[in-house]
N, CA, C and O of each residue as an XYZ file, in Angstrom:
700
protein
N      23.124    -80.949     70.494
C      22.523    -79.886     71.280
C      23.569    -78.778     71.439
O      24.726    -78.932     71.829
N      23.032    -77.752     71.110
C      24.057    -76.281     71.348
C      24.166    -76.105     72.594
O      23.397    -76.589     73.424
N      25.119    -75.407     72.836
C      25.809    -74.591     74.424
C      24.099    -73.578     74.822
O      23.652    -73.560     75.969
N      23.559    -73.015     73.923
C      22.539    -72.023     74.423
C      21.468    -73.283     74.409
O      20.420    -72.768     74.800
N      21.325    -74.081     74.262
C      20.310    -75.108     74.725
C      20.391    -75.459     75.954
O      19.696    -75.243     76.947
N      21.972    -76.417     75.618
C      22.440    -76.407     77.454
C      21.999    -75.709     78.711
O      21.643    -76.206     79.779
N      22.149    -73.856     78.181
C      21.760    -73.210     79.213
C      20.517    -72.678     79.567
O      20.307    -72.050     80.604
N      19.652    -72.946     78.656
C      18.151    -72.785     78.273
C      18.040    -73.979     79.050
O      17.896    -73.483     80.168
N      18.014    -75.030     79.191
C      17.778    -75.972     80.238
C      17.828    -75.967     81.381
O      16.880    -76.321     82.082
N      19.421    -75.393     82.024
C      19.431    -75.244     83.588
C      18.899    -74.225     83.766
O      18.385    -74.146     84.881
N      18.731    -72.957     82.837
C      17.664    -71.799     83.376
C      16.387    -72.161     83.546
O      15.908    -71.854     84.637
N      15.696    -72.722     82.789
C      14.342    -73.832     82.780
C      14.450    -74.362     83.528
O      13.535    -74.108     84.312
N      15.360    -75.392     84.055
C      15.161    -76.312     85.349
C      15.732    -75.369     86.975
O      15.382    -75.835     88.060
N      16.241    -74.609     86.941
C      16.244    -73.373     88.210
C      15.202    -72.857     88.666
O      15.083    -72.433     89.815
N      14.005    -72.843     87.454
C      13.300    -71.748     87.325
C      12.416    -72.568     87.784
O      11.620    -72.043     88.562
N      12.229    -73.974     87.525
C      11.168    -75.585     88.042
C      11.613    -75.483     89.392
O      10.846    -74.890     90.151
N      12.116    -75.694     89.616
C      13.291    -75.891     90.852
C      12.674    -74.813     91.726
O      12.037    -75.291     92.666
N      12.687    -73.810     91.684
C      12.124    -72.630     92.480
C      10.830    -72.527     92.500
O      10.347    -71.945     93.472
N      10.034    -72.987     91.586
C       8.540    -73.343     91.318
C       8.136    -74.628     92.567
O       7.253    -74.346     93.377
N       8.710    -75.777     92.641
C       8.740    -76.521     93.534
C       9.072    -76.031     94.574
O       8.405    -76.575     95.454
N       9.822    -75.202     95.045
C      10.070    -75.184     96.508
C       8.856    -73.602     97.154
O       8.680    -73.194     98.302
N       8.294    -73.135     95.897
C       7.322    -72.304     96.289
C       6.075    -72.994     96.767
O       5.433    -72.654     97.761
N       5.763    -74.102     95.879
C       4.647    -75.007     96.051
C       4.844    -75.342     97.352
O       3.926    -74.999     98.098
N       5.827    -75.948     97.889
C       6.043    -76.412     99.180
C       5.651    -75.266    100.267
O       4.976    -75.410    101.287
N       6.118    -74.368     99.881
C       6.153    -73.022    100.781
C       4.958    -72.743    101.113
O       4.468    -72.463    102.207
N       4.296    -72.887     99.568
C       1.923    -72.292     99.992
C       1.693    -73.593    100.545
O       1.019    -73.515    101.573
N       2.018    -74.780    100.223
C       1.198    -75.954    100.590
C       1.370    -75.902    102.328
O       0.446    -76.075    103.123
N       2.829    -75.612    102.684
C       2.890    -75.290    104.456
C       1.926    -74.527    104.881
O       1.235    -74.784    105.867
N       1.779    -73.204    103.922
C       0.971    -71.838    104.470
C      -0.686    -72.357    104.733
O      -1.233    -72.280    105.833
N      -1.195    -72.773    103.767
C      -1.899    -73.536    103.614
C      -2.783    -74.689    104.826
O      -3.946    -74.795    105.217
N      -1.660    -75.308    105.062
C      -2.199    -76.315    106.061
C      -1.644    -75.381    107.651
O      -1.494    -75.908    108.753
N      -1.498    -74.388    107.423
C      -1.144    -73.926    108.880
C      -0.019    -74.514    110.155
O      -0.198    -74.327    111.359
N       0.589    -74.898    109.836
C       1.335    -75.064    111.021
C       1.572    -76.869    110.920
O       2.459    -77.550    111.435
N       0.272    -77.339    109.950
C      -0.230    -79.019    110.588
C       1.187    -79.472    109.673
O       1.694    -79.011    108.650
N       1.557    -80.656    110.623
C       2.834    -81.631    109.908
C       2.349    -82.205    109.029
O       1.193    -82.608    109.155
N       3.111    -82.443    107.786
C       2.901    -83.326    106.367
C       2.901    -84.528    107.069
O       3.329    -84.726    108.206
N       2.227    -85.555    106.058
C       1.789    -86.958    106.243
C       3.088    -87.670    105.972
O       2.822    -88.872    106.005
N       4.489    -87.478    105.696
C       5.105    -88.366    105.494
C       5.980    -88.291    106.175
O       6.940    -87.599    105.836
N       5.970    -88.980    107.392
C       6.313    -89.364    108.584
C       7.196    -90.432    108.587
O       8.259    -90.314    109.196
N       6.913    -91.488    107.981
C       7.761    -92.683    108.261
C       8.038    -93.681    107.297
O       7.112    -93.810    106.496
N       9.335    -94.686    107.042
C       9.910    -95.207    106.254
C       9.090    -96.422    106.303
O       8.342    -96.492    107.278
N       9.061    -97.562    105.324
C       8.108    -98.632    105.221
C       8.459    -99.980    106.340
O       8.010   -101.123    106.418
N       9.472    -99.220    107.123
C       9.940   -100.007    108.618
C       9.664    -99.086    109.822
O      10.152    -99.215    110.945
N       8.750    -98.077    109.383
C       8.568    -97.309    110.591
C       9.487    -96.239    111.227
O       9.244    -95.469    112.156
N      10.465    -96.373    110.578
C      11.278    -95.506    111.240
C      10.876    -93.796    110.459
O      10.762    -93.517    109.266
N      10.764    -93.063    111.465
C      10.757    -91.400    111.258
C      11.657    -90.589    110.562
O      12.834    -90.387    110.860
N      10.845    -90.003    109.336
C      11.220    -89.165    108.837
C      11.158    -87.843    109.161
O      10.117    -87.240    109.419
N      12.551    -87.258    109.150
C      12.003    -85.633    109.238
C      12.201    -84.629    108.062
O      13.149    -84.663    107.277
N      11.362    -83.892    108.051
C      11.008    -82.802    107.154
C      12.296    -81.955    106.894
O      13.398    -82.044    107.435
N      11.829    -81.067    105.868
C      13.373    -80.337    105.666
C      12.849    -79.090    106.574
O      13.741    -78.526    107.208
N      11.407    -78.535    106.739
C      11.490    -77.383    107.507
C      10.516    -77.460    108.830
O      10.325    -76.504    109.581
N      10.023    -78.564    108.958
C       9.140    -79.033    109.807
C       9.299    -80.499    110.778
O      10.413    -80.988    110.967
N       8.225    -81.026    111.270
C       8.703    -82.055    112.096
C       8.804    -83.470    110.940
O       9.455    -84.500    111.113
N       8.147    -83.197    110.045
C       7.614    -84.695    108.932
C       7.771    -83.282    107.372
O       7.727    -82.058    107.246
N       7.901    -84.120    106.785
C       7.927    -83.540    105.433
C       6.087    -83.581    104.685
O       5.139    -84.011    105.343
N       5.972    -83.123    103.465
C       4.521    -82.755    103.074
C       5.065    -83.886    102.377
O       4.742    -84.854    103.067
N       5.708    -84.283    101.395
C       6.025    -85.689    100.667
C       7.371    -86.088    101.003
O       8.007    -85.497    101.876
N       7.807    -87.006    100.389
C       9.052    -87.615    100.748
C      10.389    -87.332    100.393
O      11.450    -87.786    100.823
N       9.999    -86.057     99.077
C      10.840    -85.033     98.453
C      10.964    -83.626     99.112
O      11.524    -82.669     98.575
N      10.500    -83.617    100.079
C      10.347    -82.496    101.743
C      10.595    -83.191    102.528
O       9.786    -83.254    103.453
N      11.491    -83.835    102.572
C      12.367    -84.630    103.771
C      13.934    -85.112    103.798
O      14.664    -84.873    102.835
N      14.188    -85.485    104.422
C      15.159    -86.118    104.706
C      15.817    -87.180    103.864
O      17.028    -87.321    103.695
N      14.818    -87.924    103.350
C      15.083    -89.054    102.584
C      15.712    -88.819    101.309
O      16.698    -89.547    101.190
N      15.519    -88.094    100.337
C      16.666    -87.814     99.108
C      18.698    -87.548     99.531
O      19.732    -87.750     98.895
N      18.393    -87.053    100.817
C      19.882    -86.446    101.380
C      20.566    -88.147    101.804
O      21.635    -88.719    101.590
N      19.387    -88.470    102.442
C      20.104    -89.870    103.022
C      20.402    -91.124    102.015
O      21.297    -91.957    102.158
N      19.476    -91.060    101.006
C      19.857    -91.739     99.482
C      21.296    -91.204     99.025
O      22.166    -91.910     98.514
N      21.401    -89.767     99.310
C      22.667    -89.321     98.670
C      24.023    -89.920     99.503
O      24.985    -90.512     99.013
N      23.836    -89.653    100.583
C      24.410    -90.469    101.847
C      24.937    -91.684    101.680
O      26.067    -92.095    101.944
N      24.054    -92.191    101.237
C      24.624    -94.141    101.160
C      25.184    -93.937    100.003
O      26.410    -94.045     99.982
N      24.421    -93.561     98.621
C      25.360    -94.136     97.610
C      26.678    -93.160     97.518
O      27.038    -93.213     96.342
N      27.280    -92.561     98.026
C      28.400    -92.038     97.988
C      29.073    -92.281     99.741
O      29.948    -91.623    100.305
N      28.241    -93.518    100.282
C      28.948    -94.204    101.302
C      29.507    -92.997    102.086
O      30.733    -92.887    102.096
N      29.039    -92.413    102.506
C      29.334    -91.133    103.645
C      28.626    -91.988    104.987
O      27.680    -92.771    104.899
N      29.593    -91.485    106.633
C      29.473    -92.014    107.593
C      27.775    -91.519    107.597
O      27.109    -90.998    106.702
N      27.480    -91.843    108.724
C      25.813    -91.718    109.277
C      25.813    -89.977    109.537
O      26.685    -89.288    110.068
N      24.394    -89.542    108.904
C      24.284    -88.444    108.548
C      23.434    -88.133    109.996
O      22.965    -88.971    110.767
N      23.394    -86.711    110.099
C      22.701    -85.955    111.045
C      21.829    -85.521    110.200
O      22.192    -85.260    109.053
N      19.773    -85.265    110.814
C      18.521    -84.718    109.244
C      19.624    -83.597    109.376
O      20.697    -84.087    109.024
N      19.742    -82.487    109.690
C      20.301    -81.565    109.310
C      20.861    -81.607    108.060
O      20.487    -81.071    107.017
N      22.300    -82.680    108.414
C      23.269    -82.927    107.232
C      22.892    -83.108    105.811
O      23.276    -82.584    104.765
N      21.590    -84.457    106.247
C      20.428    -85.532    105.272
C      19.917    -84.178    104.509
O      19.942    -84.066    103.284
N      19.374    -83.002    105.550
C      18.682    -81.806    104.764
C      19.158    -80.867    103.601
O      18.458    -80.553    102.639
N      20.307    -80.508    103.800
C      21.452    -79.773    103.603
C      21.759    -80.738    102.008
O      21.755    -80.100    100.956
N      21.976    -82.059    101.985
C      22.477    -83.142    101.187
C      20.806    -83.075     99.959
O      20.832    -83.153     98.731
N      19.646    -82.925    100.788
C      18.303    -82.997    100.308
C      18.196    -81.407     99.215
O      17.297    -81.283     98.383
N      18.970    -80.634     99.378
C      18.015    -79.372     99.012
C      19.784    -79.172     97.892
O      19.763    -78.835     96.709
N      20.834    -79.421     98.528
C      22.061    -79.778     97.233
C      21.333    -80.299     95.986
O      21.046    -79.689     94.955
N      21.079    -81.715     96.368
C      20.106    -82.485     95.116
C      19.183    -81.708     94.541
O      19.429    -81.443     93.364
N      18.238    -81.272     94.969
C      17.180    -80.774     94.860
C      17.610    -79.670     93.259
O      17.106    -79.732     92.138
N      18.560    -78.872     93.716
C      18.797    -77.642     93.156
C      19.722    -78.108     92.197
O      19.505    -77.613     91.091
N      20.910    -79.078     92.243
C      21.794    -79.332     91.178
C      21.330    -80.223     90.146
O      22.031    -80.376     89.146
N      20.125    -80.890     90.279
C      19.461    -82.448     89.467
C      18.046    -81.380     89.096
O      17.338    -81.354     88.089
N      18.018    -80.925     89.790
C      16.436    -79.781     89.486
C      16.507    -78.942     87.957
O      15.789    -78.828     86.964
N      17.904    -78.419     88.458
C      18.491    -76.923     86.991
C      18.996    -78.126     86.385
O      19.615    -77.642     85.438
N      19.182    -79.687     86.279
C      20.201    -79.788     85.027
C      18.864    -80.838     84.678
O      19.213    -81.215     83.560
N      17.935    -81.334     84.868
C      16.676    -81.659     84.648
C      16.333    -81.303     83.351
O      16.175    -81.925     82.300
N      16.242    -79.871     83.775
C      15.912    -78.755     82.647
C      16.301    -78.991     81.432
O      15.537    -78.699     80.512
N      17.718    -79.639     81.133
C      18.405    -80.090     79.966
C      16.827    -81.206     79.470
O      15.978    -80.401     79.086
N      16.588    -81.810     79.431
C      15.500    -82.867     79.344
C      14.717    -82.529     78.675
O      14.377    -83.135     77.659
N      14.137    -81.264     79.160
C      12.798    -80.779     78.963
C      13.151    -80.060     77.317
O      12.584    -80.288     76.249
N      14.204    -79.212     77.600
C      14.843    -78.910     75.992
C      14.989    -79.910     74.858
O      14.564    -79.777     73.710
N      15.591    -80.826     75.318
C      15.593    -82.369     74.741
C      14.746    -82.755     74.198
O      14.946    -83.169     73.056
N      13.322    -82.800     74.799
C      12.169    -83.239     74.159
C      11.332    -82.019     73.569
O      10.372    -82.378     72.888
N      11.463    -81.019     73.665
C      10.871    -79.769     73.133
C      11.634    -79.580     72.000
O      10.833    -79.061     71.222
N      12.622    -79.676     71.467
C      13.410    -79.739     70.261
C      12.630    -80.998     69.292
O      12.566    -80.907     68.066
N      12.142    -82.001     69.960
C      11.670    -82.711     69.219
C       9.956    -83.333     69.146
O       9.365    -84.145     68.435
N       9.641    -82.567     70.141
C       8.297    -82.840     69.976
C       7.622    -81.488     70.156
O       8.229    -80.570     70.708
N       6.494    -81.357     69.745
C       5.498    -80.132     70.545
C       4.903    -79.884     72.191
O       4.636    -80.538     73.199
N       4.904    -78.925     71.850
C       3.703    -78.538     73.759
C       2.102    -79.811     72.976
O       1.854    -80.108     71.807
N       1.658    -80.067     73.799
C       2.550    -80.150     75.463
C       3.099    -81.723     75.753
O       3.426    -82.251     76.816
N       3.065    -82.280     74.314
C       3.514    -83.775     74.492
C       4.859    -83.712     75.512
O       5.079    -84.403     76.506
N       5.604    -82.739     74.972
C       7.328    -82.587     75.318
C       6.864    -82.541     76.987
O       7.282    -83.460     77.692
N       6.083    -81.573     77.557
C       5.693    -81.690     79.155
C       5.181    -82.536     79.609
O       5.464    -82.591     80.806
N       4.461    -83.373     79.274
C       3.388    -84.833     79.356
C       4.857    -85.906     79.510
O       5.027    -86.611     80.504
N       5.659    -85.868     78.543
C       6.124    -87.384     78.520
C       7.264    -86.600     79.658
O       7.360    -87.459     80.534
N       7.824    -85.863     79.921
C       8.952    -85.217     80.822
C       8.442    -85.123     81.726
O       9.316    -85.151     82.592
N       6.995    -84.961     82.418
C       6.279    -84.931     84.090
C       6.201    -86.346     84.076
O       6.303    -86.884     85.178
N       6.042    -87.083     83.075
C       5.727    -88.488     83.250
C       6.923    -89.134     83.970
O       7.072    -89.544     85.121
N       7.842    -89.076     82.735
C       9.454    -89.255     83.468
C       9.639    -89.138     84.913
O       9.549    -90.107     85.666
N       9.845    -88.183     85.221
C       9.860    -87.053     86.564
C       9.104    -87.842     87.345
O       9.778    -88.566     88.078
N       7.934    -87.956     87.446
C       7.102    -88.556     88.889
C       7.506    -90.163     88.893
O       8.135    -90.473     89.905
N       7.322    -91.008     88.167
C       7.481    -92.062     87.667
C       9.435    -92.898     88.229
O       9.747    -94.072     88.430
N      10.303    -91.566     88.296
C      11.221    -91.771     88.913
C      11.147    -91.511     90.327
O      11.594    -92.211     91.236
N      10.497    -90.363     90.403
C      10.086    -90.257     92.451
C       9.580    -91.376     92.932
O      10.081    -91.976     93.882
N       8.329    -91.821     92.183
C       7.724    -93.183     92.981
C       8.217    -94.548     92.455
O       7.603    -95.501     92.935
N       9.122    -94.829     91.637
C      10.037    -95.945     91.723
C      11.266    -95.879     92.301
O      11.724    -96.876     92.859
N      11.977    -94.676     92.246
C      12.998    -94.882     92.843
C      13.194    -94.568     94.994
O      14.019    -94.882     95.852
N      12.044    -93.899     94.956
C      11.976    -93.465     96.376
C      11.477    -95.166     97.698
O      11.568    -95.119     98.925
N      11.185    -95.931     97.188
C      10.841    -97.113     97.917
C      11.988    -98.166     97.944
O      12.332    -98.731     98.982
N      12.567    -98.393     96.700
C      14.047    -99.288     97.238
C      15.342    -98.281     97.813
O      16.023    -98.555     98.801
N      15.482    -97.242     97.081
C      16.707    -96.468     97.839
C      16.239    -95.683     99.062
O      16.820    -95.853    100.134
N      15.372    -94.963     98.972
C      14.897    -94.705    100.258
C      14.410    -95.226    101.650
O      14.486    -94.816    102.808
N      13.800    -96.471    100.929
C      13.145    -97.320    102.132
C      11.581    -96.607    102.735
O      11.201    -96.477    103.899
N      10.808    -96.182    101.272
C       9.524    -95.604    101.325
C       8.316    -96.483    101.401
O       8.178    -97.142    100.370
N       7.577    -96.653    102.134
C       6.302    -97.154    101.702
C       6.106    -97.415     99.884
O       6.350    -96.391     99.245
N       5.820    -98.291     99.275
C       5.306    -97.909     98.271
C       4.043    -96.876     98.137
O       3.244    -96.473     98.982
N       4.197    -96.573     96.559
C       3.221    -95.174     96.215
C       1.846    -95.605     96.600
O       0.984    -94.862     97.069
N       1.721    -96.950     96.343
C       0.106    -97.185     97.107
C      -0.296    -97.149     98.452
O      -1.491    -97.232     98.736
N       0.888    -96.990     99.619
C       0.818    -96.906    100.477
C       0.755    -95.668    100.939
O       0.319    -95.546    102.083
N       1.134    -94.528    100.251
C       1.344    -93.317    100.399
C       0.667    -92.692    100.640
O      -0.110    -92.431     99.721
N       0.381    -91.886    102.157
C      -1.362    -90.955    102.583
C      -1.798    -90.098    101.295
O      -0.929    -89.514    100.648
N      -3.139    -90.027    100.932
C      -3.510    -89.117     99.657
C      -2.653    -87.498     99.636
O      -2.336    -86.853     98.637
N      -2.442    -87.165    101.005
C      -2.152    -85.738    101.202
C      -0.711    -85.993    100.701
O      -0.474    -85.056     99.938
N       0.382    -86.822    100.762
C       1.608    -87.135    100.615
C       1.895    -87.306     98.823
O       2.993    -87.020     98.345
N       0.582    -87.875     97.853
C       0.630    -88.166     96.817
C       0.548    -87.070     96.259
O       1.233    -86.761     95.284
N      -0.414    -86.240     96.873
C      -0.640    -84.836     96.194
C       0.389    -83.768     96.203
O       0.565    -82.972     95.280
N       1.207    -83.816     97.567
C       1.814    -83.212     97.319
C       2.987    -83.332     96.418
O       3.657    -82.376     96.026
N       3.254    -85.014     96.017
C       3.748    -85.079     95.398
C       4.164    -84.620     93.820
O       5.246    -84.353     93.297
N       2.794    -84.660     93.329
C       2.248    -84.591     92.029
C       2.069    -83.412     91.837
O       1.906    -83.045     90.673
N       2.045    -82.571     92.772
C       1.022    -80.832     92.612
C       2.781    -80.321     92.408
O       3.131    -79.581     91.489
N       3.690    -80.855     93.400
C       5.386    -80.386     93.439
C       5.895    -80.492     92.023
O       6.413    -79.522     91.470
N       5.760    -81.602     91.461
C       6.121    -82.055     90.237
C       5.716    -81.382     89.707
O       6.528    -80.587     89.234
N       4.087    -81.109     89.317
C       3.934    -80.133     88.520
C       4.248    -78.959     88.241
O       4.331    -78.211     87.267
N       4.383    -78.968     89.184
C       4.666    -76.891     89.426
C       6.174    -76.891     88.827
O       6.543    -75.964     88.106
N       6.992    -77.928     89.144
C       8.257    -77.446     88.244
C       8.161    -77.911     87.053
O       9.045    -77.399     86.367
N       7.527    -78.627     86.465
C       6.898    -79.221     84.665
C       6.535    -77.748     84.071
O       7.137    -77.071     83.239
N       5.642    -77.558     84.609
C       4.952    -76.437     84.045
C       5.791    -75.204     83.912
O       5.852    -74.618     82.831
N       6.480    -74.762     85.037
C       7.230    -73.308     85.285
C       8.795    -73.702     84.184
O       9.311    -72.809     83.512
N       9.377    -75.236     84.193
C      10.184    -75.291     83.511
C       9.977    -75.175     81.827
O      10.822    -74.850     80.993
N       8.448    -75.583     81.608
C       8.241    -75.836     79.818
C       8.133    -74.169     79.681
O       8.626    -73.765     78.628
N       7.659    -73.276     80.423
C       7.195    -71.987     79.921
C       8.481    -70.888     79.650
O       8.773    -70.037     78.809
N       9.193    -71.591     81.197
C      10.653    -71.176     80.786
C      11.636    -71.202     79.755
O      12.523    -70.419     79.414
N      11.161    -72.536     79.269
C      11.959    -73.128     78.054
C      11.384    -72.072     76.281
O      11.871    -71.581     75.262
N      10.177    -72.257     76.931
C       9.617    -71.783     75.617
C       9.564    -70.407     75.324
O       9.425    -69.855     74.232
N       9.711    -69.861     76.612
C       9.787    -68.293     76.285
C      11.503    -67.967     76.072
O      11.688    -66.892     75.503
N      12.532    -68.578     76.368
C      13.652    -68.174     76.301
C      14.094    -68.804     74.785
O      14.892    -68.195     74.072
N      13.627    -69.788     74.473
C      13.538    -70.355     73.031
C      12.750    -69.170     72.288
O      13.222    -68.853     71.197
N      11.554    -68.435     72.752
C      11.194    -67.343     71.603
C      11.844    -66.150     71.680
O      11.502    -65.291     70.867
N      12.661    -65.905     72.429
C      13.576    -64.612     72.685
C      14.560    -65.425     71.767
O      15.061    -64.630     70.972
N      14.995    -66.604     71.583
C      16.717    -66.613     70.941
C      16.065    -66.590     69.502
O      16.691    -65.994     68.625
N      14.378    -67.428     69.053
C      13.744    -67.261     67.471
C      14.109    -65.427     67.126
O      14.670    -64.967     66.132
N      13.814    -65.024     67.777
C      12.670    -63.547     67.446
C      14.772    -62.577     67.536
O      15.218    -61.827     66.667
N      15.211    -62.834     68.305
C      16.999    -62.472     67.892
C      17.661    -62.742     66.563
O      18.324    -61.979     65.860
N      17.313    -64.062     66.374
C      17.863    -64.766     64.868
C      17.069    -63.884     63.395
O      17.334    -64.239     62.247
C-alpha cells in the first residue's frame, strides 16, 4: 500500500468519523431533548452519555472511554474523563479505520468493499461492546439503541467509501 493510500484512508475515515458524529447530532435533534435508550450496563449500573444524561447507543457514551480505561489500566475514571477518552477513540480508530476501507476497495468493487467493511465495523461494536464493556448483549439492546447503532455505522461506511472513491478519482484523472 502507498503513502497516498495511507492518507486516502485517514481522510476517508475523518470524513466517516464526522459523518457519525453528525448522525448523532440529527438523531438528538430529532428526538428532542428525550434521553437515548442506553442507559445501563448488563449489571445495571448507569451509563452516561457523551452529551446527554444516557447515550443514543453505547458508542454515545461513556463506555468506549472506560474500555480504554481498563485496558491501559488507568486509575478510576470520572464520565467526563470516560468522555474525553470516548471521543479520543472515536476520532483516532475512526480516521485510521479508513485505512481498511482502501484495503478492500483496492481489491474488490463498490459496493462489496462497503458491505464486507460495515460488516466488519458493526460486528466488532456488538461483539466487542458486551465482554469489555459490560453491555447487555445485542439481543438485549432497546430497538432505538440498535438503530442507532447501525444508522451511526452507516453513515460513516457510506461517507467513508465516497470519500475514498472520489479522492481515488482525483489521484486516476492526475495520473
Amino acid at each position: 500500500m502507498r503513502w497516498f493510500s495511507v492518507g486516502r484512508g485517514v481522510v476517508a475515515g475523518a470524513a466517516g468519523t464526522a459523518a457519525m458524529s453528525a448522525w448523532y447530532l440529527i438523531e438528538r435533534r430529532l428526538l428532542r431533548g428525550r434521553p437515548g435508550e442506553a442507559a445501563s450496563l448488563s449489571d445495571g449500573t448507569a451509563v452516561a452519555g457523551l452529551t446527554g444524561s444516557t447515550g443514543l447507543d453505547f458508542d454515545d457514551s461513556v463506555v468506549p472511554g472506560e474500555i480504554v480505561a481498563s485496558i491501559l489500566h488507568l486509575p478510576s475514571v470520572t464520565d467526563l474523563q470516560a468522555g474525553e477518552l470516548t471521543e479520543t477513540l472515536r476520532w483516532s480508530y475512526g480516521s485510521a479505520f479508513g485505512i481498511a476501507h482502501v484495503f478492500l476497495r483496492d481489491r474488490l468493487p463498490e459496493p462489496g468493499a462497503s458491505l464486507l467493511f460495515g460488516g466488519a465495523l458493526i460486528t466488532m461494536t456488538l461483539t466487542a461492546s458486551p465482554p469489555l464493556g459490560r453491555t447487555p448483549p445485542p439481543w438485549r439492546w432497546p430497538p432505538a439503541v440498535m438503530i442507532s447503532a447501525v444508522g451511526s455505522h452507516a453513515a460513516y461506511v457510506v461517507t467513508a467509501a465516497l470519500v475514498d472513491d472520489r479522492l481515488r478519482l482525483n489521484r486516476h484523472q492526475q495520473t
